[in-house]
C-alpha positions in Angstrom: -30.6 82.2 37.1 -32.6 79.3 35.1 -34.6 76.3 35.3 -33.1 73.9 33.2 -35.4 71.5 31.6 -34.6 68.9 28.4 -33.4 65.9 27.8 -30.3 64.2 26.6 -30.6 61.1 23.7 -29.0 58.1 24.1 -26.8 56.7 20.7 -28.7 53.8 19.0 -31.9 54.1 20.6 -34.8 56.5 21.1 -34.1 56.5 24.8 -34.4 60.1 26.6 -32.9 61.2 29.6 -34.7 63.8 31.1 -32.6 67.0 32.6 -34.5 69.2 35.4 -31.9 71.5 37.0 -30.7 75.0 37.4 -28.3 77.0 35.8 -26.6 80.1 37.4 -24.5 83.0 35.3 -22.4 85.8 35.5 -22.2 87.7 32.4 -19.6 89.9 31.2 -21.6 92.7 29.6 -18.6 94.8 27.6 -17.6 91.4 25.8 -20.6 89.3 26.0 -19.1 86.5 27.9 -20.4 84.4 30.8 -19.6 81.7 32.9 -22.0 79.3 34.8 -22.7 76.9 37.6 -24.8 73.9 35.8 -26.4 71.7 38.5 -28.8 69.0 37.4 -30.9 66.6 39.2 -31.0 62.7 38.9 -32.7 61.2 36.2 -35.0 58.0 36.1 -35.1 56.0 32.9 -37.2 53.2 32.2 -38.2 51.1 29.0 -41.5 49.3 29.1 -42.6 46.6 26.2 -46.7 45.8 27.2 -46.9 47.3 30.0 -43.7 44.8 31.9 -40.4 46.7 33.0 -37.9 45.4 30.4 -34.7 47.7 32.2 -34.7 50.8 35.0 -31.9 52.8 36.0 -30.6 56.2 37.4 -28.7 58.5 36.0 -26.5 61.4 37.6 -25.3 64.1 35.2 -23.0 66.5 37.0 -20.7 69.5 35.5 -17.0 68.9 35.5 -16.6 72.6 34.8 -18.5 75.9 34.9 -20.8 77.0 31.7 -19.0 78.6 29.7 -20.0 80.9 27.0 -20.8 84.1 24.7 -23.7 85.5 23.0 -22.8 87.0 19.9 -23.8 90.2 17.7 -26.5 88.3 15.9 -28.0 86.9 19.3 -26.6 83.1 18.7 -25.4 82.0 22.2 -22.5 79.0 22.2 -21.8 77.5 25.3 -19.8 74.4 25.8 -19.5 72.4 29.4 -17.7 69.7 30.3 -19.7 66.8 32.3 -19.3 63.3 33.6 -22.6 60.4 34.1 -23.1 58.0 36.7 -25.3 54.8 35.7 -27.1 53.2 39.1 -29.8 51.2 40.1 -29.9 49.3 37.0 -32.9 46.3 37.2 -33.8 44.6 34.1 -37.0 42.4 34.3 -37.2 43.5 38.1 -33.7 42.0 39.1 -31.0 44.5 40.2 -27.9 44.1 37.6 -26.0 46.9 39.5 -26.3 49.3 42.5 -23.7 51.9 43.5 -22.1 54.7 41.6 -19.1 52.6 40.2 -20.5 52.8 36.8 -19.2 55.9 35.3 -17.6 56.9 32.2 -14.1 56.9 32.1 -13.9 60.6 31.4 -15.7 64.1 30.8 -17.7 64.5 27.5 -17.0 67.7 26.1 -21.1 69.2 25.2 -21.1 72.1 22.8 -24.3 73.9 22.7 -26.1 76.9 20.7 -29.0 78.8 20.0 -30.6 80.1 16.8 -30.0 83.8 16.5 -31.8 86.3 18.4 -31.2 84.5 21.9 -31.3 87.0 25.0 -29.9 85.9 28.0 -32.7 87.6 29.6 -35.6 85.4 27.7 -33.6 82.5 28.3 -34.6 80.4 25.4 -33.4 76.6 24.2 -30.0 75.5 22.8 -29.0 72.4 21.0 -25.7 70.2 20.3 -24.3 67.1 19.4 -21.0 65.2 21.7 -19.3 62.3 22.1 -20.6 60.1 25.4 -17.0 58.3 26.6 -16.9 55.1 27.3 -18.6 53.5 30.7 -16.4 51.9 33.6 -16.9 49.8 36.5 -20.7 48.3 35.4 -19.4 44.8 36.4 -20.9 42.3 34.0 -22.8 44.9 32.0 -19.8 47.0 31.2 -19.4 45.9 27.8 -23.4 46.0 27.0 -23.4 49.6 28.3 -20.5 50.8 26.7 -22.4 48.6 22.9 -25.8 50.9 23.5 -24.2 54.2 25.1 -21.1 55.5 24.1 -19.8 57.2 21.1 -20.7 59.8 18.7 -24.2 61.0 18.2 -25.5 61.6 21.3 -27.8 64.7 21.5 -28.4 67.7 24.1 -31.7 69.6 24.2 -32.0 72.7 26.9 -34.8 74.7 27.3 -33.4 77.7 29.7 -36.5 79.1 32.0 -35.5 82.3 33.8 -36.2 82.4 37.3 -38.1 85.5 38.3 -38.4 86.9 41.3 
């Protein structure tokens, strides 16, 4: 079992979105696979220009599928999960734009990830990838604004994998 901690990057912008979660395995140890229950907390973004609240939203990350993955012989994990986002709260200037969980994208991004060599599942350790953030429904008005600054290509994952110890 980990702590996940890291951060996702939003296309266009230097906009983070931080991840705090856990992540749960079961590893094959004759073949090196393993599969995993991702669960990840909500997220509050906010972008400030002198000190005034231009925007502030949530945003729920949840796994569509398990973790799933292999560590191979030169200790490089790859790991790919499937996952879907949820956009609510939004207020820009202090007005609410949107409430609700209607604001979605319209499908699963597919988020390889890996690890430089020499990764042990036990150390845990911090994996990387780039995806391909679908396009956002049911934002109302903002829809195509989110969809302008959001979605597409070149969207970034950072984990850091904490082991839990006992």
């Amino acid at each position: 079992t980990y702590t996940v901690r890291g951060f996702l990057t939003v296309r266009r912008d230097s906009l983070r979105v931080p991840l705090s979660g856990s992540l749960a395995i079961r590893e094959d140890l004759e073949t090196g696979l393993f599969t995993g229950d991702l669960v990840l907390d909500d997220s509050a973004i906010s972008r400030k220009v002198r000190g005034a609240s231009l925007f502030s939203a949530t945003v729920r990350v949840t796994a569509d599928s398990p973790v799933i993955g292999v560590v191979g012989r030169d200790g490089q994990m790859f790991a790919t999960v499937t996952v879907n986002a949820v956009i609510d709260d939004v207020r820009a200037g202090g007005r609410a734009l949107m409430g609700g969980a209607s604001c979605r994208t319209s499908s699963h991004a597919v988020v390889p990830l890996r690890s430089r060599p020499g990764f042990e599942l036990s150390e845990g350790g911090r994996l990387v990838g780039r995806y391909h953030r679908p396009p956002f429904t049911g934002c109302g008005r903002i829809t195509p604004l989110v969809n302008l600054l959001i979605a597409g290509p070149g969207n970034a994952a950072v984990i850091d994998l904490i082991p839990v110890t006992s």
